[in-house]
C-alpha positions in Angstrom: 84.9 110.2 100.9 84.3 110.5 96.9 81.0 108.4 96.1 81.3 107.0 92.5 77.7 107.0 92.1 77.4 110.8 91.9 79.0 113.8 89.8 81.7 115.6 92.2 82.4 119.0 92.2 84.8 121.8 93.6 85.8 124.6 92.4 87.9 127.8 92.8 86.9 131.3 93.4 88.9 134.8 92.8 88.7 138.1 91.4 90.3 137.7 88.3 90.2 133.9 87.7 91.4 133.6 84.4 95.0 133.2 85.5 94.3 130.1 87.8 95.8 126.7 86.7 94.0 125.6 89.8 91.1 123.8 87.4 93.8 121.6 85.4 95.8 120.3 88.3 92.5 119.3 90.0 90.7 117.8 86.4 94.1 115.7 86.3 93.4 114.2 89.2 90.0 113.6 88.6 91.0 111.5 85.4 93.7 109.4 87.0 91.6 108.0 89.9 89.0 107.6 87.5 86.2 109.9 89.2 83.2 111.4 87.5 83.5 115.4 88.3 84.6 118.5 87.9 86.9 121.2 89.2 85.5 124.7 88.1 86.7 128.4 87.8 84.3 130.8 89.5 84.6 134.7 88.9 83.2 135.9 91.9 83.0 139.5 92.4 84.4 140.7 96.3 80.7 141.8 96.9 79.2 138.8 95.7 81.5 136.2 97.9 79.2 135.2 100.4 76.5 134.6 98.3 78.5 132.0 96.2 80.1 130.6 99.1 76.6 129.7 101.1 75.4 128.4 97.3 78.2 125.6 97.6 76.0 123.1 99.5 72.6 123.3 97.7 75.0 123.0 94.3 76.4 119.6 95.7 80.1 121.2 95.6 82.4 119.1 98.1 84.1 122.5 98.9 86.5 125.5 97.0 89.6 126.6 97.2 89.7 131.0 97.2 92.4 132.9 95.1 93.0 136.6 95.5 91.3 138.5 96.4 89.0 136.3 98.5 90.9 134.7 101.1 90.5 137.1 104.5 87.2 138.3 103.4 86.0 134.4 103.5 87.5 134.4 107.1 84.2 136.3 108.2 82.1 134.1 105.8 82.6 130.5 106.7 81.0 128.6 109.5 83.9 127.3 111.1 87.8 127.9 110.6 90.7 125.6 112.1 93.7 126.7 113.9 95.5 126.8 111.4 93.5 129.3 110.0 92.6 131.4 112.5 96.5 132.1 113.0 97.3 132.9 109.5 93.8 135.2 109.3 93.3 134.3 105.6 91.1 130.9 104.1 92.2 128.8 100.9 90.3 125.9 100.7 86.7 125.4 102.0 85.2 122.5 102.9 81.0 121.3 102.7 80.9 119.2 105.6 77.6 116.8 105.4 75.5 119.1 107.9 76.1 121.5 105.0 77.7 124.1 107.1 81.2 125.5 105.7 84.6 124.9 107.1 87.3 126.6 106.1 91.4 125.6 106.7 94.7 126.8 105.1 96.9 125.1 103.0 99.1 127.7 101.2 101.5 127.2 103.8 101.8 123.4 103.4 102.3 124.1 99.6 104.9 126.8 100.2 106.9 124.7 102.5 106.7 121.6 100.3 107.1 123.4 97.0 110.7 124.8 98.8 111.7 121.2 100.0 111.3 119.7 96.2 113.9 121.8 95.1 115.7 122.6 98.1 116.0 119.0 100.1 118.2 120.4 102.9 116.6 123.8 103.0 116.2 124.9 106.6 114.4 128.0 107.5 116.6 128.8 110.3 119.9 128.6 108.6 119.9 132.7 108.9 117.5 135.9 108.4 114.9 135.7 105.9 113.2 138.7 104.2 109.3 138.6 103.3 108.2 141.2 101.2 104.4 141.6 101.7 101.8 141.3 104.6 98.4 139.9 102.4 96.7 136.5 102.8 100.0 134.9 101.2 102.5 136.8 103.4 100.9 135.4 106.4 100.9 131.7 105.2 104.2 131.8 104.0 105.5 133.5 107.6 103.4 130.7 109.3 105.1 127.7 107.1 108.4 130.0 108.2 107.8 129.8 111.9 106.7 126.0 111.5 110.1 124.9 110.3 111.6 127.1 113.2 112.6 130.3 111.2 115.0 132.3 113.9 114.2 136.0 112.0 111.7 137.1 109.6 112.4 140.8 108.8 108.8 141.3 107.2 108.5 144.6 104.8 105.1 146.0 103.4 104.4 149.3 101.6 102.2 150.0 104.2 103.9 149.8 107.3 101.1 149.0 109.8 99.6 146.2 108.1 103.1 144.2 108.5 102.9 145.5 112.0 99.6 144.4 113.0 100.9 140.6 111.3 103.9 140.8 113.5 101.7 141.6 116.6 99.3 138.9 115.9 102.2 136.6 114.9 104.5 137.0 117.5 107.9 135.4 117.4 111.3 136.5 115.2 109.3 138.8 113.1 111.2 142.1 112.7 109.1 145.1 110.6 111.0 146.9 108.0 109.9 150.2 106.7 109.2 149.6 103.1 112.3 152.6 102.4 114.7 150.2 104.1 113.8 147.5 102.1 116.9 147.0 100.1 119.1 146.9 103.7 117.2 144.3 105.2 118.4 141.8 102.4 121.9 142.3 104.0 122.7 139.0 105.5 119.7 137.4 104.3 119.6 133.2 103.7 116.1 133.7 102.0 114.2 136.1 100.4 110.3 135.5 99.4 108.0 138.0 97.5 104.6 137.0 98.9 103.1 140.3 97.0 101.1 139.9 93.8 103.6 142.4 91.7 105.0 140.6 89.0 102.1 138.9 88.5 100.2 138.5 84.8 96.2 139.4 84.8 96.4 141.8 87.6 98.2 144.4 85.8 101.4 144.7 88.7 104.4 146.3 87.9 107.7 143.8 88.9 108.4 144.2 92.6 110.4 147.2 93.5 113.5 145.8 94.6 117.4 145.6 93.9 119.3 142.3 95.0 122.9 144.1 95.7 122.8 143.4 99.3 121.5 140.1 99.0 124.3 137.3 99.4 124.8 135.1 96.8 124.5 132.1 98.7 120.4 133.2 99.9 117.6 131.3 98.2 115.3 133.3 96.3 111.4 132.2 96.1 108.3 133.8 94.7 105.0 132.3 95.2 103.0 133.7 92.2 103.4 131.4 89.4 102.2 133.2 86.1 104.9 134.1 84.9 106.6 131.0 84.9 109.6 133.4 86.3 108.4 136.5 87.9 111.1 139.7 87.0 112.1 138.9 90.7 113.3 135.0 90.1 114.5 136.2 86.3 117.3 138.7 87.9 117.8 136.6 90.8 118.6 133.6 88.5 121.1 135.9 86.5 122.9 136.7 90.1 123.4 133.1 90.5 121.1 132.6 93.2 119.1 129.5 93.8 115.5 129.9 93.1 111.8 128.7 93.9 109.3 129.5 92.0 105.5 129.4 92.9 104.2 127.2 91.2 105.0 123.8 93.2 102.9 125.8 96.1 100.0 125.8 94.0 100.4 121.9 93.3 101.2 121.1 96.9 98.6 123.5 98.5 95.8 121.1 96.3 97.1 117.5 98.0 95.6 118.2 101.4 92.6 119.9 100.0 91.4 117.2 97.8 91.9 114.9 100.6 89.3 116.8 102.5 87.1 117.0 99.9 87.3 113.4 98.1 89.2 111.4 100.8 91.7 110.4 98.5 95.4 111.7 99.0 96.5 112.9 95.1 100.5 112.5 94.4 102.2 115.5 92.8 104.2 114.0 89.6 106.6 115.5 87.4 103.8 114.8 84.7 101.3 116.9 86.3 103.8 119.6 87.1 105.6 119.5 83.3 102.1 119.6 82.1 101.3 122.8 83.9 103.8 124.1 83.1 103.8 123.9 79.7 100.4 126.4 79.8 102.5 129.0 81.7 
């Protein structure tokens, strides 16, 4: 529960973090419910991750939330993980209980689901096959927020092949692995295509993602969950096919509700203000 008497703090750790529009969505919140504190970028080095992690409590940090490429590695790191976690394999948001010890949960795939339901009310994940391209930290949360909202196929597809197996092992379920050579025939049929890869994305020097729409139908949705670019290469051409799109940034504001809650016991609203205001930066 936030404490009005004392400076709060959280903060947000990756490798870059210059990209992160992580600090402005939480600052906002911090000035409309009238708290002293601060939300803070951290540059943390892979090699230096557990070190900054275990300096959370002695810094009086309520918790952090991990960007790329910090969210498996943290896995290993934290005192205790949920469910939640532990299925997806990956960590975004750590919490300093009072004991000091860390805890760590997933909320990338609430923020993925949630981002898709703002602009796609009657979206349903089993109205037909959907394609994930990618088998990192995001892949996994976005094929768990799939499977919670009773996805009948996932046909996953990774450059490297046994890394999409071992998440389809692990996941169990409708998930089909596609050799990354068949990835253009695995969009036939498709009701949803998401690239949960970091190509496309500004700051870590990725080319677009590899990948030609032809055999997608024109009815499928079309998501992306990086969010700088405002419109990934992906979500430009799909847009130009007529295709409805998501793009990620709504998962990064969603993904933060359920964090600050377990950091400040207060449950933040997303607003088109905050999200125009974003927005605006990208």
């Amino acid at each position: 529960m936030a404490n009005s008497d004392r400076f709060l703090l959280a903060a947000v750790m990756g490798w870059p973090i210059s990209q992160s529009r992580s600090p402005m969505l939480h600052n906002y919140w911090f000035e409309k419910h009238g708290l002293a504190g601060s939300y803070v970028p951290l540059a943390i080095r892979p090699e230096g991750l557990k070190d900054a992690l275990r300096a959370l409590p002695s810094l009086l940090f309520a918790g952090c939330n991990l960007t790329i490429p910090h969210k498996q590695e943290a896995f290993r790191i934290v005192d205790e993980s949920d469910d939640i976690a532990r299925k997806i394999g990956a960590i975004s948001c750590v919490v300093v209980r009072p004991d000091g010890t860390l805890a760590g949960t997933n909320n990338d795939w609430y923020g993925f689901v949630h981002n898709i339901l703002d602009f796609v009310p009657d979206w349903r994940a089993d109205a037909g096959p959907v394609t994930v391209m990618g088998a990192g930290g995001g892949a996994r949360a976005v094929v768990y927020g799939l499977m919670s909202r009773g996805a009948r196929e996932i046909r996953l597809c990774n450059r490297t092949k046994s890394r999409a197996e071992t998440l389809a092992k692990e996941f169990g379920g409708p998930i089909t692995v596609v050799p990354w050579e068949e990835r253009q025939d695995c969009l036939d049929g498709c009701a949803m295509l998401v690239n949960a890869t970091s190509q496309g994305m500004i700051g870590h020097g990725q080319a677009p993602l590899d990948l030609r729409l032809e055999k997608l139908p024109k009815s499928a949705l079309v998501s992306d969950i990086i969010y700088i670019p405002r419109e990934t290469p992906l979500i430009q051409m799909a847009r130009e096919r007529g295709h409805r799109t998501v793009t990620g940034l709504g998962m990064l504001l969603h993904q933060g509700i359920p964090a600050w809650k377990a950091w400040f016991g207060i449950e933040p609203k997303m607003t088109a203000e905050l999200r125009a205001k974003i927005e605006a930066t990208l």
